[in-house]
C-alpha positions in Angstrom: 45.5 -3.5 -7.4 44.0 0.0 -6.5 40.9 1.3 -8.0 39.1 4.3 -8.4 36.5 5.7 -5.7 33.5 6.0 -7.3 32.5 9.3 -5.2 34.6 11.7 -3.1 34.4 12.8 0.7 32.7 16.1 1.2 35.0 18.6 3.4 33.6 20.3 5.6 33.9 24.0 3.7 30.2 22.9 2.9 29.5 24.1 5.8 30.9 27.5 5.4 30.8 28.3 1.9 30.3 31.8 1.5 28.7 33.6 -1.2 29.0 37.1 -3.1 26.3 39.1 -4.9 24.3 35.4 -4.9 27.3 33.3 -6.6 30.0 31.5 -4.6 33.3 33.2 -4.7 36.1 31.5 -6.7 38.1 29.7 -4.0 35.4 28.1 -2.8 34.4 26.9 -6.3 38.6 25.6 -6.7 37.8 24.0 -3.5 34.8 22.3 -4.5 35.9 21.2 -7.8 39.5 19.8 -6.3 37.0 17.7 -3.5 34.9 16.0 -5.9 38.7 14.4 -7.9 38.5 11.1 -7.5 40.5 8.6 -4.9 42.8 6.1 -5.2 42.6 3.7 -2.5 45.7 1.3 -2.2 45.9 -1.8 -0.5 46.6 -0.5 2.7 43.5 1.5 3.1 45.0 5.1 2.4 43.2 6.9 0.3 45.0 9.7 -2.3 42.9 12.4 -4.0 44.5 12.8 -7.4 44.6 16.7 -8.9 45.9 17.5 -12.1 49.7 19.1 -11.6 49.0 20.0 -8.2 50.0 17.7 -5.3 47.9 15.4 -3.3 46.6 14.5 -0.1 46.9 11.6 2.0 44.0 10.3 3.9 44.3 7.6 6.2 42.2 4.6 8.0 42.2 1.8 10.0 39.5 -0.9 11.0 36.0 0.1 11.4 37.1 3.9 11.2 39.0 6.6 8.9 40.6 9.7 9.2 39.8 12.2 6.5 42.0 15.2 5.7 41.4 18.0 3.6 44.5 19.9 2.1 42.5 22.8 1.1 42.0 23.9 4.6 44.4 21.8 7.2 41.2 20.7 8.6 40.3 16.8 9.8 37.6 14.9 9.4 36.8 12.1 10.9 34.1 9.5 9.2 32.9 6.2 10.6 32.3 3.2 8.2 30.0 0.8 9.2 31.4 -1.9 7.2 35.0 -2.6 5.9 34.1 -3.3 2.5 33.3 0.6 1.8 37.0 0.7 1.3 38.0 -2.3 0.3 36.0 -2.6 -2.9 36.5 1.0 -3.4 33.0 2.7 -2.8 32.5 5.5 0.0 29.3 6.9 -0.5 26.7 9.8 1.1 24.4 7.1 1.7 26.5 5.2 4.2 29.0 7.9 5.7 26.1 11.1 6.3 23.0 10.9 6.5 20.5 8.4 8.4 18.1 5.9 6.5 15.1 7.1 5.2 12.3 4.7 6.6 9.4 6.6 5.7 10.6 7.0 2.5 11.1 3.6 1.7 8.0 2.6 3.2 6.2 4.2 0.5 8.1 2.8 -2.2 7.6 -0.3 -0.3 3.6 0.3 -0.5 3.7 0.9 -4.5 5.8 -2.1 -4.8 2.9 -4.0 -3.3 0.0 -2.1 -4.7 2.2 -2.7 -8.1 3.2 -6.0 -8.3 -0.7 -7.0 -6.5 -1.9 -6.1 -9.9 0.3 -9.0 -11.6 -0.5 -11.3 -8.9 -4.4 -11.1 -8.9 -4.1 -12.6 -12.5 -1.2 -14.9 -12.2 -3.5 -17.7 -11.8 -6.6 -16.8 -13.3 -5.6 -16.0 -16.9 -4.6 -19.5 -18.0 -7.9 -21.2 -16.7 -10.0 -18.1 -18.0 -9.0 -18.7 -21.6 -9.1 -22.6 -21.5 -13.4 -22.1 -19.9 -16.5 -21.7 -20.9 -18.5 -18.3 -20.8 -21.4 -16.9 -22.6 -22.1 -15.3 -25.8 -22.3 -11.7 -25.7 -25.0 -9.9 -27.9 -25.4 -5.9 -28.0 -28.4 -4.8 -30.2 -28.3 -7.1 -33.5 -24.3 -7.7 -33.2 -22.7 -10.5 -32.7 -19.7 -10.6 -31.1 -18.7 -14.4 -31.3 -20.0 -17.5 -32.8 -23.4 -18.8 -32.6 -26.6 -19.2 -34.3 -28.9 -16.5 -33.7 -28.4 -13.0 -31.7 -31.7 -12.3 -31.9 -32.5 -15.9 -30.4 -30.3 -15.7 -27.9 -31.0 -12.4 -26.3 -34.6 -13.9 -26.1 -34.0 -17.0 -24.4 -33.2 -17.0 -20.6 -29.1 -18.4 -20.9 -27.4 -17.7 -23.3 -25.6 -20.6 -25.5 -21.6 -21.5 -24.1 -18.4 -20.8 -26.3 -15.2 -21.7 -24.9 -12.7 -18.3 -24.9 -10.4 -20.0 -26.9 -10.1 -23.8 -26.5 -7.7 -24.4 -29.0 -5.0 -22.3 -27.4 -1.5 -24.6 -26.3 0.5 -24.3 -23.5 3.4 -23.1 -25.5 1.3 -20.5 -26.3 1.6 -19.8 -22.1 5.5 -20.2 -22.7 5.6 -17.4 -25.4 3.1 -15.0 -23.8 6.2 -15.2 -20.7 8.8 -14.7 -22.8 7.6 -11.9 -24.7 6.5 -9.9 -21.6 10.2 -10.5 -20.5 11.1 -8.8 -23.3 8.6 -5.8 -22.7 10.0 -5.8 -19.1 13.2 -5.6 -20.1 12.5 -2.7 -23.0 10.4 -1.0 -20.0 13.2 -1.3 -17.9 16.1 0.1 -19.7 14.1 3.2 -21.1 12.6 3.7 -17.4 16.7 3.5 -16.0 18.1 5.7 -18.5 15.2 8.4 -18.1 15.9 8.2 -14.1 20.2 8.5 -14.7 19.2 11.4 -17.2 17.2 13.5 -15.1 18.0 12.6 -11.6 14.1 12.2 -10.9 12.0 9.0 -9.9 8.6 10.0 -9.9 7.8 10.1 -13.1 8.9 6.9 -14.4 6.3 6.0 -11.9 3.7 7.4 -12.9 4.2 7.0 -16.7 4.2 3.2 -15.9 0.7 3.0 -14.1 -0.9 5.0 -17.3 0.8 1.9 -19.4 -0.9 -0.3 -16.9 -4.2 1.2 -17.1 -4.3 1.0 -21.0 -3.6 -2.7 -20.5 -5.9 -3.5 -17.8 -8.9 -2.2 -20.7 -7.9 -4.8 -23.1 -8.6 -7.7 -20.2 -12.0 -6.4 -19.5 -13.0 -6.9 -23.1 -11.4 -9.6 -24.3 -15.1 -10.7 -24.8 -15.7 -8.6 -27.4 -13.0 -9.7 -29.3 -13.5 -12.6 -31.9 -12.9 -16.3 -30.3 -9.8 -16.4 -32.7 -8.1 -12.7 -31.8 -9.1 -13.4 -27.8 -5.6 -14.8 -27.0 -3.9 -11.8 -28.8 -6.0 -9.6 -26.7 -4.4 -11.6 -23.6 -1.1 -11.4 -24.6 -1.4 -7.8 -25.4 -2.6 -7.1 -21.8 0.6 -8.8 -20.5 2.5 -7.3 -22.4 1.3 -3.6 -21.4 1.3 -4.8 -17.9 5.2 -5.8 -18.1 6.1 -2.5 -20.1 4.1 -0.8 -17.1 6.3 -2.7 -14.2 9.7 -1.8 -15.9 9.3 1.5 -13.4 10.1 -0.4 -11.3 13.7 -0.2 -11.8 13.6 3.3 -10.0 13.0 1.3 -6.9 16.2 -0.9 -6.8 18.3 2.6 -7.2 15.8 4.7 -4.7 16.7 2.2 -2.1 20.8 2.6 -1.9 20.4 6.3 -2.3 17.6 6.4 0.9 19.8 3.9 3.1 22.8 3.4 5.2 24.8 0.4 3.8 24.6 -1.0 7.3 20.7 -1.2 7.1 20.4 -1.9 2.9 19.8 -5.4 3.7 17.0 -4.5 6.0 15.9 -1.9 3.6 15.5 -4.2 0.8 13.6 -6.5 2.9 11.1 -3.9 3.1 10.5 -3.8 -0.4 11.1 -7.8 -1.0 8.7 -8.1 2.2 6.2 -6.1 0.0 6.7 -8.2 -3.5 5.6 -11.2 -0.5 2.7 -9.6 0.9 1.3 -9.0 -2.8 2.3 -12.8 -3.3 0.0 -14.0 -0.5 -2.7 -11.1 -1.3 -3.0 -12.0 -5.3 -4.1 -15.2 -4.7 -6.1 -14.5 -1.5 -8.4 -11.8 -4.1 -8.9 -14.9 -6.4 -9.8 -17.4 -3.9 -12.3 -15.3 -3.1 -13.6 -14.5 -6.6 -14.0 -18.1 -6.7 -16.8 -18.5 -4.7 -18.4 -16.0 -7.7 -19.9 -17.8 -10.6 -18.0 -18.9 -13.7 -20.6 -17.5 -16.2 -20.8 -14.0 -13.8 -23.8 -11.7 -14.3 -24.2 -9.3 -17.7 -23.8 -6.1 -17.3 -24.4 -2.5 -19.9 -26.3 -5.2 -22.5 -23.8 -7.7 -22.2 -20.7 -6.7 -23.0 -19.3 -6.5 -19.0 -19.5 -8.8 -16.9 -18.6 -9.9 -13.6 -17.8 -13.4 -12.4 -14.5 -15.2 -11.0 -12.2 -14.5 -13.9 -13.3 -10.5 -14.4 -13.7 -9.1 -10.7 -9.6 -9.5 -10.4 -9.1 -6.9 -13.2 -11.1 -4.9 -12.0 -9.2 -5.0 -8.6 -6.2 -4.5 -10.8 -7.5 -1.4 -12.3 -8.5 0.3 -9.2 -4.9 -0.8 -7.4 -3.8 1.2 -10.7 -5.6 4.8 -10.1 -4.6 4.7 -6.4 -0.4 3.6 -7.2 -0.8 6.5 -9.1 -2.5 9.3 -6.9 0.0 7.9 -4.2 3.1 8.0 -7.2 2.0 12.0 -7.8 1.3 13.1 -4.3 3.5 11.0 -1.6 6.6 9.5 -3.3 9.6 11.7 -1.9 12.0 12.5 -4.4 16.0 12.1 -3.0 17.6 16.4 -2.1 19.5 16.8 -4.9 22.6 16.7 -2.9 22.2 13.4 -1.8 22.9 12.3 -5.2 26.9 12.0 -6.1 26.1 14.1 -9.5 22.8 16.7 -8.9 22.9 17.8 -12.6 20.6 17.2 -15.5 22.9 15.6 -18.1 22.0 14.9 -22.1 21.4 11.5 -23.2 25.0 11.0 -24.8 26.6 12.5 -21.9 24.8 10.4 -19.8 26.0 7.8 -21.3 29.9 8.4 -21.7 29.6 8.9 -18.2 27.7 5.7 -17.1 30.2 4.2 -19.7 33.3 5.7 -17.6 31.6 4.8 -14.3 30.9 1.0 -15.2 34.8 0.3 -16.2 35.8 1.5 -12.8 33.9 -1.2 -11.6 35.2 -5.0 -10.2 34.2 -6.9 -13.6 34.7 -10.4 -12.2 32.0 -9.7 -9.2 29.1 -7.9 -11.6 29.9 -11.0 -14.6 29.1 -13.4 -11.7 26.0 -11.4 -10.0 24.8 -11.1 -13.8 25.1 -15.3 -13.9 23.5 -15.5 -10.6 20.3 -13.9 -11.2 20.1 -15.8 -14.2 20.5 -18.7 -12.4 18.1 -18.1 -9.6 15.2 -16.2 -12.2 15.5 -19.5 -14.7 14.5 -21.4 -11.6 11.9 -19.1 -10.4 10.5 -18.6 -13.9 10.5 -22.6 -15.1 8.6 -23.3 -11.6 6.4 -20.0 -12.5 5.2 -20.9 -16.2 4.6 -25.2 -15.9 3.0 -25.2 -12.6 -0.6 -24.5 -14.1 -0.3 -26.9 -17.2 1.3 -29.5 -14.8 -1.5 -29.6 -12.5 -4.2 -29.1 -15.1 -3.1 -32.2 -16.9 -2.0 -34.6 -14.0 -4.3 -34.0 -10.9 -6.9 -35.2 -13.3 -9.4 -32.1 -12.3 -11.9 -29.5 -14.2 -10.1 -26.2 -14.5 -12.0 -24.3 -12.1 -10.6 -26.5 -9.7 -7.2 -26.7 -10.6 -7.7 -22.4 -10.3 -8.6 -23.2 -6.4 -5.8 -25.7 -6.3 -2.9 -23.0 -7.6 -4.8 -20.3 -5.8 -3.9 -22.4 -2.5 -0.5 -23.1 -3.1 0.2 -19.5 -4.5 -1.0 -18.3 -1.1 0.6 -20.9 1.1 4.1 -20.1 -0.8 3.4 -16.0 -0.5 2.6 -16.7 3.4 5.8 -18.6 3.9 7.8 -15.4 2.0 6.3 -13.0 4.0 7.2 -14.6 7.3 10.6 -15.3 5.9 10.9 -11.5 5.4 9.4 -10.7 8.3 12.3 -12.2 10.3 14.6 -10.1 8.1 12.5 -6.7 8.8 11.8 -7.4 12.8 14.7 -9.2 13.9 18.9 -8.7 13.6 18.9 -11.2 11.1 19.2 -8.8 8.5 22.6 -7.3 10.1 23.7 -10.5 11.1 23.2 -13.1 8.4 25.8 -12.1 5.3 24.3 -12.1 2.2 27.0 -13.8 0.4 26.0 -17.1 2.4 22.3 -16.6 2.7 22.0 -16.2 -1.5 23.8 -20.0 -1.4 21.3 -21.3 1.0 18.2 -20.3 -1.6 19.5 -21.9 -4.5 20.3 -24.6 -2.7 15.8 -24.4 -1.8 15.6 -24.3 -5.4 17.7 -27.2 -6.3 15.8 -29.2 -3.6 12.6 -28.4 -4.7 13.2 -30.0 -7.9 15.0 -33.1 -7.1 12.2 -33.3 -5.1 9.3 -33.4 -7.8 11.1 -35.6 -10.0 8.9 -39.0 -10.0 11.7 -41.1 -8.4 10.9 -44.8 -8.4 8.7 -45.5 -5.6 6.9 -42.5 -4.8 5.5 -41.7 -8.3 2.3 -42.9 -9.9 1.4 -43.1 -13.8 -0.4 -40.0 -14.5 -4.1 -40.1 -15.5 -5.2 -40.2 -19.2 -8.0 -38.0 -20.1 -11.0 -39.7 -22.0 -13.9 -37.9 -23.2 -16.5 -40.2 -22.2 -16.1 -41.4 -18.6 -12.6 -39.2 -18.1 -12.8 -35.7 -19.4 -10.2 -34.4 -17.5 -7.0 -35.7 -17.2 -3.4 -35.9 -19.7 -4.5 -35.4 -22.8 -2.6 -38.0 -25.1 -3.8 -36.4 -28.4 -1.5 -33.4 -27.6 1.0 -34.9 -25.5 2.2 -38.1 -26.0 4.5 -38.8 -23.0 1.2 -39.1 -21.6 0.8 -43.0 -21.7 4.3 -42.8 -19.9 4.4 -40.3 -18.1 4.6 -40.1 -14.0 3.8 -37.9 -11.3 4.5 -37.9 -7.5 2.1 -40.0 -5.9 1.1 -37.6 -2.9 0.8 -34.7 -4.6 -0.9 -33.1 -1.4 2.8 -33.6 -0.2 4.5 -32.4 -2.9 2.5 -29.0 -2.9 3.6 -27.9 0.5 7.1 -29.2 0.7 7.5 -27.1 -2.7 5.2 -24.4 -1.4 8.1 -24.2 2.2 11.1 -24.3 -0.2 10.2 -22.0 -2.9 8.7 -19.5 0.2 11.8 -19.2 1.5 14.1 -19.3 -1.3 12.4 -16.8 -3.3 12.6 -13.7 -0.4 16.2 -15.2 0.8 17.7 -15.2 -2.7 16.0 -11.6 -3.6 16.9 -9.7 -0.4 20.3 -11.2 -0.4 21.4 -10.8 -4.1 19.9 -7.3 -4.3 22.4 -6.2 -1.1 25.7 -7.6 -2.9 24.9 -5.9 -6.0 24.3 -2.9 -4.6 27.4 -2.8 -2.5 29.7 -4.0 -5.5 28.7 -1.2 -7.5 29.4 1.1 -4.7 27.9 4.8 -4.9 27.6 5.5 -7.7 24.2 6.7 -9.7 23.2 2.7 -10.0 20.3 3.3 -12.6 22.0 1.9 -15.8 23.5 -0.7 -14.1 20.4 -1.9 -12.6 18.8 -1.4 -15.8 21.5 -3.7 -17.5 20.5 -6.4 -14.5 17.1 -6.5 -15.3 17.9 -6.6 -19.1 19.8 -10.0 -17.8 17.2 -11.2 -16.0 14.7 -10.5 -18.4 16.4 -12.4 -20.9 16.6 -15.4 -18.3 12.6 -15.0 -17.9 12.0 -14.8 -21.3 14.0 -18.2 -22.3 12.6 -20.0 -19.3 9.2 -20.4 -20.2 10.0 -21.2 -23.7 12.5 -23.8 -22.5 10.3 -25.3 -19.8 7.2 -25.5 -21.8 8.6 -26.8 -24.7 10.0 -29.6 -22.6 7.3 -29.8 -20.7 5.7 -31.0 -23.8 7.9 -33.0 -25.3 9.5 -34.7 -22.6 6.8 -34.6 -20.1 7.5 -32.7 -16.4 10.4 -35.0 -14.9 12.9 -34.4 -17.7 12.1 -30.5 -17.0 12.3 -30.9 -13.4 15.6 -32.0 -13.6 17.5 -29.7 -16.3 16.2 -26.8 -14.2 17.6 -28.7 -11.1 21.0 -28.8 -12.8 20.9 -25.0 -14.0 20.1 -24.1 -10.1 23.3 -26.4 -9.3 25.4 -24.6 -12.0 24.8 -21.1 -9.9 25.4 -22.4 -6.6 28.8 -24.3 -7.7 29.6 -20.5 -9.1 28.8 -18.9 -6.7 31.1 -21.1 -3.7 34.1 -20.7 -6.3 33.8 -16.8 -5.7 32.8 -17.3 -1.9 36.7 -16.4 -0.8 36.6 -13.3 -2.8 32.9 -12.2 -1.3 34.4 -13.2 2.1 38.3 -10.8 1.2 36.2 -7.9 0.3 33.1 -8.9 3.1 30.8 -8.6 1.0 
């Protein structure tokens, strides 16, 4: 069946468009306004612009190459496509057929990726531990900021007494902070997208976002002052901001098509992908060296600041924030106006119709199944994500600040295994020669391994440490969970760490690079803001029920019944995905 290209050929009249008194003369406007009808493409590979009562003309191709011709002017144009599926699935596009790719361009969006998503990862495995500690109490003047006997006392006496953060927080607490910050992603997301499709401008979203960021980033730095019950609202608060903040994001995944070739898109994502890798390795890198800093950190402004191995990483946040931002205002190059298939401002509801009128045009089969893919492969990602702290806290039997050294190393050895991964996508021709539609397979099939893989299978798991007070303080705490008596973990769990750390490395970059080049080439060219926006909203809602899931199994079950039901959800994606491989592989994709 034929379908409707998403965005017309430009004759070359362009080039010679004349103008009277300042305002283009009335054939050339006809002419411009019969080039932008829409084509048909048959299955043969002609291509027919359709006018209203008037007749049509026939434009031809063949292989790699397509003859274009104009009836306005009896002119021929030839244009090259670099890949067949341009025309087969419908979408010819400025991006792929004039203009060169854009490096520098996307190397700065490829630096605030990093800078951006740095900010996330420099908490990522600090926050958890931070609330579960022990710090100080704070005293300014004759107030008193959390519970204790005596300010006065306490401000006289050399160390202050210990309170815990918030000690009585649970893990599914962890699970629901996740979920709603999906949520606040997803929310960010959509009204970032539709701003961008509205008013054809990137930078701004931007820059809005790192404000957000910077609000949230104040609420970390004093969760202190907050009373020890309101402390974990603070936290989730913070979050919350923060993932608001990164829906701006979304501008990225349509700046790319728009600033690349479809021949180098896969290379150009890797650039951006490389940088969510580089600020994988870098997060943790910033907390492992925090943690030579002391737990109880040094008082600052009469107590109510202070720095020690759980504060210095906001602060690194914060300043990450001010300098995305001056680069955001003063760097970020917008796309020329007439590299966008429609230049003009348009009202919301307008907007709208039209996104609504674009999307139908659109194969529904292929975006149903990349929406179930990246539900797939973000459930896995996510469910790994969220019960990776509690599971180490409560099985490798150690204090928390050395289960935050433990995560910080495997965070770091997983983030250096990405980046080399997308290294060999950015450096070598793997990126032009490795098809996407096999190398997304190949990641979930890392996922599904890594799972099967920590289940305790008979033989090389161990019973899992109870926690006792008195000669055991750390450890599974059977008064909260009571699988614990029960319950199993791998016995080398040395081993386990870096086979895990290898297989999510690589599936993580693999499965981002590759799913984020099929996307974009099944929706073609046209403005791809909504639609991305309607991915992350799909995604989001994949993040948000993961942790919620996982923990809750997590303490119910224990971690080998969750180990395997996110195994089987990763299997469920790749069996999909093989039952559309012939269809990827018609349209090569």
């Amino acid at each position: 069946s034929s379908s409707l290209l998403n965005h017309s050929i430009l004759p070359s009249f362009f080039a010679r468009a004349h103008f009277t008194g300042g305002r283009m003369t009335t054939d050339s406007k006809r002419d411009k306004e019969d080039t932008r009808r829409p084509l048909l493409l048959n299955g043969t590979g002609s291509t027919e612009r359709q006018a209203d009562g008037s007749a049509s003309s026939k434009e031809r191709g063949a292989g790699d190459s397509g003859s274009v011709k104009d009836a306005s002017f009896g002119t021929q144009k030839t244009q090259s496509f670099s890949d067949d599926s341009s025309l087969k699935t419908g979408s010819v596009t400025k991006t792929s057929c004039e203009r060169p790719t854009q490096w520098r361009g996307l190397a700065i969006c490829g630096l605030i990726m990093y800078l951006t998503t740095s900010m996330g990862q420099t908490l990522a495995v600090s926050g958890w531990p931070y609330l579960r500690t022990v710090s100080r109490m704070i005293c300014i003047g004759n107030l008193q900021l959390v519970a204790a006997t005596d300010c006065a006392e306490s401000l006289s006496s050399k160390t202050n007494p210990p309170f815990q953060i918030d000690p009585t927080v649970p893990v599914s607490f962890l699970g629901y902070v996740q979920a709603l910050t999906k949520c606040g992603h997803a929310i960010g997301s959509c009204v970032f997208a539709v701003h961008a499709y509205t008013t054809k401008t990137f930078r701004n979203a931007l820059i809005i976002g790192r404000l957000i960021s910077v609000v949230g980033c104040s609420f970390y730095i004093l969760i202190e002052l907050f009373a020890p019950e309101r402390r974990r609202w603070a936290y989730m608060l913070k979050f919350l901001l923060q993932s608001i903040a990164e829906g701006s994001l979304i501008v990225v995944r349509s700046y790319v098509p728009r600033m690349s070739r479809e021949k180098d898109r896969q290379q150009a994502f890797s650039i951006i992908e490389g940088s969510n890798m580089l600020a994988i390795v870098s997060g943790p890198l910033v907390q492992l060296v925090c943690h030579v800093l002391p737990e109880v950190g040094t008082p600052l402004l009469g107590g109510w600041l202070k720095f020690n191995m759980y504060t210095v990483p906001i602060w690194i946040s914060l300043a990450l924030n001010i300098v995305t931002l001056l680069i955001s205002m003063f760097c970020f190059k917008e796309p020329d106006l007439d590299e966008l298939e429609d230049e003009k401002q348009l009202p919301l509801g307008q907007a709208m119709r039209k996104a609504w009128q674009q999307a139908k045009k659109l194969d529904k089969c292929l975006v149903a199944m990349c929406f179930l893919e990246k539900s797939c492969a973000s459930y896995g990602f996510a469910a790994m994500y969220t019960t990776m702290s509690p599971y180490v806290t409560e099985s490798f039997n150690v204090p928390p600040s050395q289960a935050l050294f433990i995560l910080s190393i495997a965070q770091s050895a997983a983030g250096i295994t990405s980046l080399l991964t997308v290294l060999l996508f950015v450096l070598t021709p793997l990126a032009r020669v490795a098809k996407a539609r096999y190398t997304f397979p190949f990641a979930l099939s890392c996922y599904t391994i890594m799972y099967l893989f920590s289940y305790p299978w008979p033989g090389i798991s161990e019973d899992i440490p109870l926690r006792n007070n008195e000669t055991a303080p750390y450890g599974c705490d059977s008064a909260r969970y009571s699988w614990c008596g029960d319950g199993l973990k791998i016995t080398h769990h040395v081993a386990w760490l870096a086979v895990s750390c290898v297989l999510f490395g690589i599936g993580i970059p693999v499965a981002l690079i590759s799913f984020d080049t099929i996307y974009s080439k099944v929706l073609g060219g046209i403005d791809q803001n909504i639609m991305q926006g309607l991915l992350i909203i799909m995604d989001d809602m994949a993040l948000a029920g993961a942790p919620m899931v996982s923990t809750a199994s997590f303490e119910a079950f224990g971690p080998g019944p969750m180990w395997l039901s996110v195994a089987g959800i990763c299997s469920l994606g790749l069996v999909a995905w093989l039952a559309m491989m012939p269809k990827l592989r018609r349209l090569n994709i």
